[in-house]
C-alpha positions in Angstrom: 0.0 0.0 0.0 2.8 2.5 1.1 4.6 1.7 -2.3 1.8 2.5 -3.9 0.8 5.7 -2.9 4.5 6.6 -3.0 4.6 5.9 -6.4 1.3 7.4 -7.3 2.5 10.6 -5.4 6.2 10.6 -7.4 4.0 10.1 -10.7 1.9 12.9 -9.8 4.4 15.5 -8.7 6.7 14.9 -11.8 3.3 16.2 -14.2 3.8 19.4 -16.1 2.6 22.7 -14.7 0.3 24.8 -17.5 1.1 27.7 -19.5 -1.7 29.8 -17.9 -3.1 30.6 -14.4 -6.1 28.4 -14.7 -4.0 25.3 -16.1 -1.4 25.8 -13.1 -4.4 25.6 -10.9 -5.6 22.9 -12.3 -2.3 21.0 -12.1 -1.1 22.2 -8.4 -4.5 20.7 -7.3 -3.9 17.8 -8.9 -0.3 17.8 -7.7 -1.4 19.0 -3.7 -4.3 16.3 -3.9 -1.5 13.7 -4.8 0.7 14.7 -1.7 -1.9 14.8 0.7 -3.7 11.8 0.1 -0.1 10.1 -0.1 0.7 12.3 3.3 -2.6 11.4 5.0 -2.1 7.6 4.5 1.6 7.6 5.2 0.7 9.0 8.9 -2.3 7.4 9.5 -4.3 10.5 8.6 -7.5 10.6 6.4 -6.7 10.0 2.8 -9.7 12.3 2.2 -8.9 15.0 3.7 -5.2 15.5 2.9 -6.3 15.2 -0.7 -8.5 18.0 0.0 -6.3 20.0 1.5 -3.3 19.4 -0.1 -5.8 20.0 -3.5 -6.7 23.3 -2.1 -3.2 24.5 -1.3 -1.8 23.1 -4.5 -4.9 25.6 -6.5 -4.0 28.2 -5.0 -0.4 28.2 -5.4 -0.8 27.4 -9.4 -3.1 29.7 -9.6 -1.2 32.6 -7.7 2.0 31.8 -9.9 3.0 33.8 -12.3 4.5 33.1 -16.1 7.8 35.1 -14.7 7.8 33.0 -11.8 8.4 29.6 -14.0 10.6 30.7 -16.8 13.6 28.9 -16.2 15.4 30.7 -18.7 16.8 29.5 -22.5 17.6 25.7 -22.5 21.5 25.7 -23.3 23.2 22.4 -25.0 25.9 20.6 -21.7 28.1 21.6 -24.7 27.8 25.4 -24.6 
């Protein structure tokens, strides 16, 4: 069970993030839902309601994020 919903928690947290605010909302809930259901059955908690929270925290921070915020800058070649 724990190996489970450690690897259901790595799977979701590797997912892209979206290009605007309502698609990084959508994905940090996602994302927040994954960790706190994983969180809440690691320690015993309600799998319910860490996926809530953790959904709820996860919204708001994708959705409060800005463009500037995630541009990593231009992808350069190990080479450069």
């Amino acid at each position: 069970m724990i190996r489970t919903a450690l690897a259901l928690s790595f799977a979701v947290a590797v997912a892209a993030c979206g290009a605007t605010p309502t698609e990084r909302g959508l994905s940090g809930g996602a994302i927040g839902a994954g960790v706190g259901a994983t969180a809440g059955a690691v320690t015993g908690g309600s799998v319910a309601t860490g996926a809530v929270v953790g959904g709820a925290v996860g919204a708001a921070a994708g959705a409060l994020t800005s463009r500037r915020d995630l541009d990593l800058g231009p992808i350069r070649s190990p080479l450069d």
